[in-house]
C-alpha positions as CSV (number, residue, x, y, z in Angstrom):
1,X,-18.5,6.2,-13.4
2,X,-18.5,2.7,-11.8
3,X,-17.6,-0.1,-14.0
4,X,-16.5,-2.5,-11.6
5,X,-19.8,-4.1,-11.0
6,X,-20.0,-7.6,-9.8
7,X,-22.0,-10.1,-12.2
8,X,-24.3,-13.0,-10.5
9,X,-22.8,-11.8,-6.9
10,X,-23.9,-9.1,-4.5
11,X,-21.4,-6.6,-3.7
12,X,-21.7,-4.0,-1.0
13,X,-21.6,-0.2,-1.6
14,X,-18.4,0.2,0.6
15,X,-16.4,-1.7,-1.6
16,X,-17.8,-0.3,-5.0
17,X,-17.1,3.1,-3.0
18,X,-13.5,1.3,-2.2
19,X,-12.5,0.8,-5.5
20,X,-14.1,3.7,-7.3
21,X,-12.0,5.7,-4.6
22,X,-8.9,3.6,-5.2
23,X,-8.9,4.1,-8.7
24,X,-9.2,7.4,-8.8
25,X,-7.1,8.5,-6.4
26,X,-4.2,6.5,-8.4
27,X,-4.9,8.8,-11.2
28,X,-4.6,11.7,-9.2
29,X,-1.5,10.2,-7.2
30,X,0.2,10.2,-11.1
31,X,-1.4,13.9,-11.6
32,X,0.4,15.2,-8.2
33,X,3.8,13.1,-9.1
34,X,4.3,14.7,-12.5
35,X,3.3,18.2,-10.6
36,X,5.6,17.7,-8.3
37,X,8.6,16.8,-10.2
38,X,7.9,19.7,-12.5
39,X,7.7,22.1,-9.7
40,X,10.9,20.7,-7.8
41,X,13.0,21.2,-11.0
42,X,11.6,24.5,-12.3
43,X,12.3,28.2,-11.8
44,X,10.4,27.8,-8.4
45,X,12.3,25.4,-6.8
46,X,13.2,26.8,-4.4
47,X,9.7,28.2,-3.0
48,X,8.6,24.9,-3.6
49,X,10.7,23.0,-1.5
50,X,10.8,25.6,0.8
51,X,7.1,24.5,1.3
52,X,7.3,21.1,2.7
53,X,10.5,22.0,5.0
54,X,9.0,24.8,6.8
55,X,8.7,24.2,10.4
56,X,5.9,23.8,12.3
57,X,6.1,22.9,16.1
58,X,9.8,22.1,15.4
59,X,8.8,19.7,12.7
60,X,8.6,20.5,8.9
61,X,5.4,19.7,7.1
62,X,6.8,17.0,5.0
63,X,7.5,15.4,8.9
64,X,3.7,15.9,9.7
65,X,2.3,14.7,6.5
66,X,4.3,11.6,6.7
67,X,4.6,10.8,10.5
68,X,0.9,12.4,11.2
69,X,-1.6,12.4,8.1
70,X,-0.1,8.9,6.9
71,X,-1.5,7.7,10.3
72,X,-4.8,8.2,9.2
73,X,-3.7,6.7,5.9
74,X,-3.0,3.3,8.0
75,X,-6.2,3.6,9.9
76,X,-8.2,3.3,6.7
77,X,-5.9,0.3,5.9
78,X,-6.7,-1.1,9.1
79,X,-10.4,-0.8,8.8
80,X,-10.4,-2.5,5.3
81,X,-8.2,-5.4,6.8
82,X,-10.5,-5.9,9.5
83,X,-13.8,-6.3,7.1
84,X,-11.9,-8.3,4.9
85,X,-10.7,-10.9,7.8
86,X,-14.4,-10.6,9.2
87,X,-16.6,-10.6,5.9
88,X,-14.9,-10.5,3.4
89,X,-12.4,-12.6,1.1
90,X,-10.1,-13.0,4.1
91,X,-12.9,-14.5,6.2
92,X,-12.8,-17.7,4.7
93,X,-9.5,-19.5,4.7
94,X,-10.0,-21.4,1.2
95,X,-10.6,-18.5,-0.4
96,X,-8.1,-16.4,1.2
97,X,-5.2,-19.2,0.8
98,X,-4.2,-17.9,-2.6
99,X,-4.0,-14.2,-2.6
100,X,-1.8,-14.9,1.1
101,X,0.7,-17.4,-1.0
102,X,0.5,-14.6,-3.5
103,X,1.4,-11.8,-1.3
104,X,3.7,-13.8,0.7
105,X,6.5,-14.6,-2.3
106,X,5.3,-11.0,-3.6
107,X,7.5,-9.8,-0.5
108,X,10.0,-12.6,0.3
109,X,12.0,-12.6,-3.1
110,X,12.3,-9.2,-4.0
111,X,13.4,-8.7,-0.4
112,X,15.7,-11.5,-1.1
113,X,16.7,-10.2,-4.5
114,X,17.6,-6.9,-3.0
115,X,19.5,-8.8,-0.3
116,X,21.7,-10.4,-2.8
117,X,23.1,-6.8,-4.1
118,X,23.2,-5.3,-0.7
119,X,23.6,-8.2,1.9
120,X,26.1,-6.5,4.7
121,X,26.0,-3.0,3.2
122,X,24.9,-0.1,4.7
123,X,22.3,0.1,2.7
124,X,20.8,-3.3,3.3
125,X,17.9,-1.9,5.2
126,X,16.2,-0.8,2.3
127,X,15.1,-5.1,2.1
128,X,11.6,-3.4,2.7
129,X,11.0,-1.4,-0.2
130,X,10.2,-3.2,-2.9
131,X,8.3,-5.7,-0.9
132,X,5.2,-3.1,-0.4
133,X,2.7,-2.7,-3.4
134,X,0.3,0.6,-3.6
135,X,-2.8,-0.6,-4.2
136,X,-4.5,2.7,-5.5
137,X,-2.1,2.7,-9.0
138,X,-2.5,-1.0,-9.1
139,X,-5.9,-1.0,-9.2
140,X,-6.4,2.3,-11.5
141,X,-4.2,0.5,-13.4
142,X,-6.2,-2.9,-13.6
143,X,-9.6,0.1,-13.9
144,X,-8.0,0.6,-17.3
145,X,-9.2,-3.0,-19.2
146,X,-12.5,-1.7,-18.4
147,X,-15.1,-4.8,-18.0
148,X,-12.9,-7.1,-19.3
149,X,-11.6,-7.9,-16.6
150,X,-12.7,-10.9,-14.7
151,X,-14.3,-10.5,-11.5
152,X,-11.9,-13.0,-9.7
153,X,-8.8,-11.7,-11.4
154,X,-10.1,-8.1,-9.4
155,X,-10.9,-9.6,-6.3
156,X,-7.9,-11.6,-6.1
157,X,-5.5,-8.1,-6.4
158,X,-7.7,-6.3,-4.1
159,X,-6.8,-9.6,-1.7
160,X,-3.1,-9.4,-2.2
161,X,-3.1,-5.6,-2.1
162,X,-4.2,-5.6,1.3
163,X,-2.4,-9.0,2.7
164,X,0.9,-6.7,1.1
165,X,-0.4,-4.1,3.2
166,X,-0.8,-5.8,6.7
167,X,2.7,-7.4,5.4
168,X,4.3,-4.0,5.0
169,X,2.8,-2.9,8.2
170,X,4.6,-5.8,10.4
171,X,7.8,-4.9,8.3
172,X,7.3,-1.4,9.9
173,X,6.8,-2.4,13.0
174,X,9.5,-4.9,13.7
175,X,12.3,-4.0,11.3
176,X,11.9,0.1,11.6
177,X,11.8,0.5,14.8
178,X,14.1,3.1,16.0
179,X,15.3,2.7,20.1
180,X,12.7,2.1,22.4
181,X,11.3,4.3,24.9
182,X,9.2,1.3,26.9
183,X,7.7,4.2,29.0
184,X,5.8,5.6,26.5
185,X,5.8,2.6,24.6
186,X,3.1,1.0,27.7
187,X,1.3,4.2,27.5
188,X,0.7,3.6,23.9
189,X,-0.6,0.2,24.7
190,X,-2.4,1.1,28.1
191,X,-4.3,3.4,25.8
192,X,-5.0,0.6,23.1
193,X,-6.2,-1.9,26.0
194,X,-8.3,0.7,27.2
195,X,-10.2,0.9,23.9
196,X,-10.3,-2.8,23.3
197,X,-12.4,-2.2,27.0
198,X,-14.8,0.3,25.3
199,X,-15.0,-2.4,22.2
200,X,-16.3,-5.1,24.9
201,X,-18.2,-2.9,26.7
202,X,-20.0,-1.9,23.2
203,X,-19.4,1.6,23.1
204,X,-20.1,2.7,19.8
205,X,-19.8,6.7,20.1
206,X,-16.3,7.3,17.9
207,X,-15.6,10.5,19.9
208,X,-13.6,8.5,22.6
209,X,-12.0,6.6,19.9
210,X,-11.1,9.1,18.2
211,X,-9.6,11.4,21.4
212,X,-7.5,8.6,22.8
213,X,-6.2,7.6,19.3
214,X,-4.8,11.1,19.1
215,X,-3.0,10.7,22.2
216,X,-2.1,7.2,21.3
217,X,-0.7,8.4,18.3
218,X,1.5,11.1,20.6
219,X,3.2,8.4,23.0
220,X,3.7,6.0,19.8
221,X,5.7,8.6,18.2
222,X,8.0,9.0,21.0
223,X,7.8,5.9,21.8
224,X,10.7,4.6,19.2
225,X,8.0,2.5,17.1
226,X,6.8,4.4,14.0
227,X,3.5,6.7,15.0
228,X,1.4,5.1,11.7
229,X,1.4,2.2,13.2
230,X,-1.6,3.5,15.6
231,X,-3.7,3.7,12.9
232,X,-3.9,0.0,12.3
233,X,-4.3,-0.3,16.4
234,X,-6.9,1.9,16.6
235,X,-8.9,0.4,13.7
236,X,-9.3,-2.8,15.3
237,X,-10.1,-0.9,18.5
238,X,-13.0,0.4,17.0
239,X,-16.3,-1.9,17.3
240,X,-17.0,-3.7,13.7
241,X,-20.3,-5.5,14.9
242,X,-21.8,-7.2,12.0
243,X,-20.1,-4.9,9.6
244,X,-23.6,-3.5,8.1
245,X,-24.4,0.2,7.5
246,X,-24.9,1.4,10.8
247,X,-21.6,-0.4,12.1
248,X,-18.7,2.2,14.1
249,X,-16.3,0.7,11.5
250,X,-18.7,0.7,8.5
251,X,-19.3,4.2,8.9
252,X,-15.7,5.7,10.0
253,X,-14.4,3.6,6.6
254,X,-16.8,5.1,4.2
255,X,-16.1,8.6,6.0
256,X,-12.3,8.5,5.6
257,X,-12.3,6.6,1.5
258,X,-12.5,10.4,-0.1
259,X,-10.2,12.1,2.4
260,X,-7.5,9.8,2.3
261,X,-7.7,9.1,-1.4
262,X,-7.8,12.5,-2.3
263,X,-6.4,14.8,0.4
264,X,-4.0,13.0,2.2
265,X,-2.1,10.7,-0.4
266,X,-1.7,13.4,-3.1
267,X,-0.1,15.6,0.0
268,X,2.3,12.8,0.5
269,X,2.4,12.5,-3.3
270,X,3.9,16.2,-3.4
271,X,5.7,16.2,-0.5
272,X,7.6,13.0,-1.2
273,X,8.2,13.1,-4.8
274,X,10.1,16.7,-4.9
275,X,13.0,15.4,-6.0
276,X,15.7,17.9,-7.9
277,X,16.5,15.9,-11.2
278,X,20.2,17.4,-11.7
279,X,21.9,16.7,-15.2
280,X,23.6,13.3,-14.0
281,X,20.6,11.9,-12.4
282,X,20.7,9.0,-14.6
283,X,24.2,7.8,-12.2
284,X,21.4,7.1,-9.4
285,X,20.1,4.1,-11.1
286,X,23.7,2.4,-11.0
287,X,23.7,1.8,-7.3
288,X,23.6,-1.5,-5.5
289,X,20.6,-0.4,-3.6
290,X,18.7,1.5,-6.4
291,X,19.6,-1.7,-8.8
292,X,18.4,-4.2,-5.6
293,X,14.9,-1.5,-5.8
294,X,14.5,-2.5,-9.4
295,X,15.0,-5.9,-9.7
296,X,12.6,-6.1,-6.6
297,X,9.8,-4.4,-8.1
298,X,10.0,-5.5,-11.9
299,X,11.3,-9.5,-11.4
300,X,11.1,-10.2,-8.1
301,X,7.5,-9.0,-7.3
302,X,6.2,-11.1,-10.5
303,X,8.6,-14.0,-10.1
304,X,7.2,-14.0,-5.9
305,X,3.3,-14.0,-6.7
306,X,3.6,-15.9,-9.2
307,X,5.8,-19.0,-8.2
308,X,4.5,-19.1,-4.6
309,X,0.6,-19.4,-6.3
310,X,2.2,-21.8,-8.7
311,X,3.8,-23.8,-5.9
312,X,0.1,-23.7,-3.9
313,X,-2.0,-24.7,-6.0
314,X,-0.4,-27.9,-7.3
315,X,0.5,-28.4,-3.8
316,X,-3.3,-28.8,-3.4
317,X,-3.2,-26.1,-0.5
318,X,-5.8,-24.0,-2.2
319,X,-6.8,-23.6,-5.9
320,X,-7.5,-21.1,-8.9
321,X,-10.8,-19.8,-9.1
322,X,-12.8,-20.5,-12.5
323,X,-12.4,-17.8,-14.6
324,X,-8.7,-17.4,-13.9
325,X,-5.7,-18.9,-15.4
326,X,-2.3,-18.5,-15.0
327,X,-1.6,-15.9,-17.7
328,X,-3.9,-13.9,-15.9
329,X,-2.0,-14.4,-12.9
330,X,1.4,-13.0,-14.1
331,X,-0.4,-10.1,-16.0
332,X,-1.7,-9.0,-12.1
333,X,1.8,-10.1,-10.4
334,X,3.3,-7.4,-12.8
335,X,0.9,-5.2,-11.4
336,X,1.8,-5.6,-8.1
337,X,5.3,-4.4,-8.8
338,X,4.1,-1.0,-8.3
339,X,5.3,0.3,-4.9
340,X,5.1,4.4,-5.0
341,X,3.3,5.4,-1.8
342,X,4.4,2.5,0.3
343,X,7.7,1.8,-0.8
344,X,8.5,5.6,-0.5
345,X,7.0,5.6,2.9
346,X,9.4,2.7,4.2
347,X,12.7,4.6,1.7
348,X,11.8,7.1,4.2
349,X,12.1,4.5,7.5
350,X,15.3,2.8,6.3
351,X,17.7,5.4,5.1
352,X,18.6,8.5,6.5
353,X,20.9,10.0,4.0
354,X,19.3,12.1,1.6
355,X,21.2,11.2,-1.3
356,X,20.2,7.9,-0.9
357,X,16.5,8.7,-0.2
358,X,16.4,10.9,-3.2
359,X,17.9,8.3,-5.4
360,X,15.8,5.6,-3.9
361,X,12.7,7.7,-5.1
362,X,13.8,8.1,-8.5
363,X,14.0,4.3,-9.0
364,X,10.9,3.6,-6.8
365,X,9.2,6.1,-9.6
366,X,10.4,4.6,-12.5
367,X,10.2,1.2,-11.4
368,X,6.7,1.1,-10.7
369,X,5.7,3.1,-14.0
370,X,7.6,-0.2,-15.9
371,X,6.0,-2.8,-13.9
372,X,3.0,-1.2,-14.2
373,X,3.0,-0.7,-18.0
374,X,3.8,-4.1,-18.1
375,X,1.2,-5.3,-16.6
376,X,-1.2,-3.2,-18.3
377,X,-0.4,-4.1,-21.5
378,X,0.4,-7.9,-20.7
379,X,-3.2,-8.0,-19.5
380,X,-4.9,-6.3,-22.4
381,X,-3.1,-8.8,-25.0
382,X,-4.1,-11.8,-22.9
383,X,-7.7,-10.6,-22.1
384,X,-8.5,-9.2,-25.6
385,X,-7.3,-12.5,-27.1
386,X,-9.5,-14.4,-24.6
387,X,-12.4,-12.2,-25.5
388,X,-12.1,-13.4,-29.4
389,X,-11.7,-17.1,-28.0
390,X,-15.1,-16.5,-26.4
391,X,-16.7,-15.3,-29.2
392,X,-15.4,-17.7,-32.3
393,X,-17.7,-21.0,-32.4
């Protein structure tokens, strides 16, 4: 049931659809987590794992879900970034000031915090991962205060989820990029200028969007430059128009919210979080780079949002909405601390040794579950005692 229901202000049905599916689907993300951990470190371990490396077209399905289905993952990002800069709270730059100071010290000190531990390491291109925040737990997580939750404190998360997310994406893009193959590197592009073409022309069928993203999609992934990153191309290929109901992008959105939050992220989900728990496991968290993780995601991504929003508004550069304070604030910085999907996905990019994938996944896991209980019960304290402020005379 929706309870995220906009008081005094019209909200469109995509993004009650948006954040009903986003709240679920952070449920069922923990669901297929605790599966998979159980699975990965029972009696069928084996036949498990066995699962995600078998090979398919010389690739295992752990390389498909992540270098294939996570490009549809990214196309859905794409779409919501592109109705948020067009109609939505990114359209207008007053309004959008905030959640972009927000997101932008949610990435630069724990990137800097992680530096600090592993600064001229070989491990120092894990920077990225606790910079990302996955926006499905943090807003099932927020989903848990119920109504009490202001409406500004809700938009201005959903804001700085997706700012994090174009943020992580250009993170991708220019700091994972393996060596270049400019050949099919320009095919990638000739393909993406060719649908920018259909966009001016106002073709609004999706089949020959659809086709040539596919084959975009092939040349970007041996191209050197991570394949998911064709997703966000191809979204802002597609016509948006005035965004209503019938729009190319309107409709493709609301098509992919239920597949993606509920097909393709719990398949990552499982596939990613297999991870064999052996009797010393607890040695993992000791690690420059795990420690650099955790201090990322629990102080750094609280102490970022926070200060930079801090630092904004009494610079005058943009200002708190109404109904929001700053104890509110830090209650949804916390919040933001929780990486999973995204900052597995980039653990994945920046190291290639297992051990230190594996490890990095433990601490991403537990990590997120203490920013995010943080958070959750910051924010119930704060709002609950605001409630009784309300009501006394």
């Amino acid at each position: 049931m929706l309870f995220f229901i906009f008081v005094n202000m019209k909200i469109t049905r995509l993004f009650k659809d948006f954040f009903e599916s986003e709240k679920i689907g952070g449920f069922l993300l923990i669901i297929c987590t605790i599966i998979s951990l159980l699975l990965a470190n029972s009696s069928f371990s084996n036949d498990y794992l066995s699962i995600w490396h078998y090979q398919i077209n010389k690739h295992s399905i752990e390389h498909w879900i992540n270098d294939g289905l996570m490009a549809i993952f990214f196309l859905l990002i794409g779409l919501e970034l592109e109705r948020e800069i067009y109609i939505g709270e990114l359209s207008d730059i007053k309004k959008a000031s905030l959640p972009i100071f927000a997101a932008l010290g949610g990435m630069l000190i724990p990137a800097g915090l992680y530096l600090l531990l592993n600064f001229g390491t070989d491990t120092q291109s894990g920077a990225g991962i606790p910079m990302a925040t996955d926006i499905a737990f943090a807003l099932g997580i927020l989903s848990l205060l119920g109504n009490r939750v202001p409406t500004s404190l809700k938009i201005f998360l959903t804001a700085l989820a997706v700012i994090d997310d174009l943020g992580a994406i250009l993170v991708i893009a220019i700091f994972y990029t393996d060596d270049l193959n400019v050949l099919n590197l320009s095919t990638a592009l000739g393909i993406f200028a060719f649908l920018l073409i259909l966009n001016r022309l106002k073709v609004r069928n999706l089949i020959p969007y659809l086709v040539s993203g596919v084959v975009m999609w092939y040349f970007m992934l041996n191209s050197g430059v991570h394949a998911t990153i064709t997703g966000v191309l191809l979204a802002f290929a597609i016509p948006f128009g005035n965004g209503d109901k019938k729009s190319t992008s309107y409709l493709l959105q609301h098509w992919l919210h239920k597949p993606v939050a509920f097909i393709i992220l719990p398949l990552f989900a499982l596939a990613n979080t297999a991870i064999i728990m052996n009797t010393d496991w607890h040695y993992a968290l000791t690690h420059h780079y795990t420690l650099g993780i955790a201090l990322g995601l629990i102080i750094g991504k609280p102490l970022g949002v926070t200060l930079f929003s801090f630092v904004a508004v009494k610079s005058k550069l943009c200002k708190l909405p109404d109904d929001l304070n700053w104890k509110k604030v830090i209650g949804v910085s916390f919040l933001s601390g929780i990486g999973f999907t995204m900052s597995i996905f980039i653990t994945l990019l920046a190291f290639s040794d297992e051990e230190h994938i594996s490890n990095s996944k433990i601490m991403i896991l537990i990590s997120s579950l203490i920013a995010g209980l943080i958070g959750l019960l910051y924010l119930k304290a704060i709002l609950k005692k605001n409630e009784v402020e309300e009501i006394e005379p």
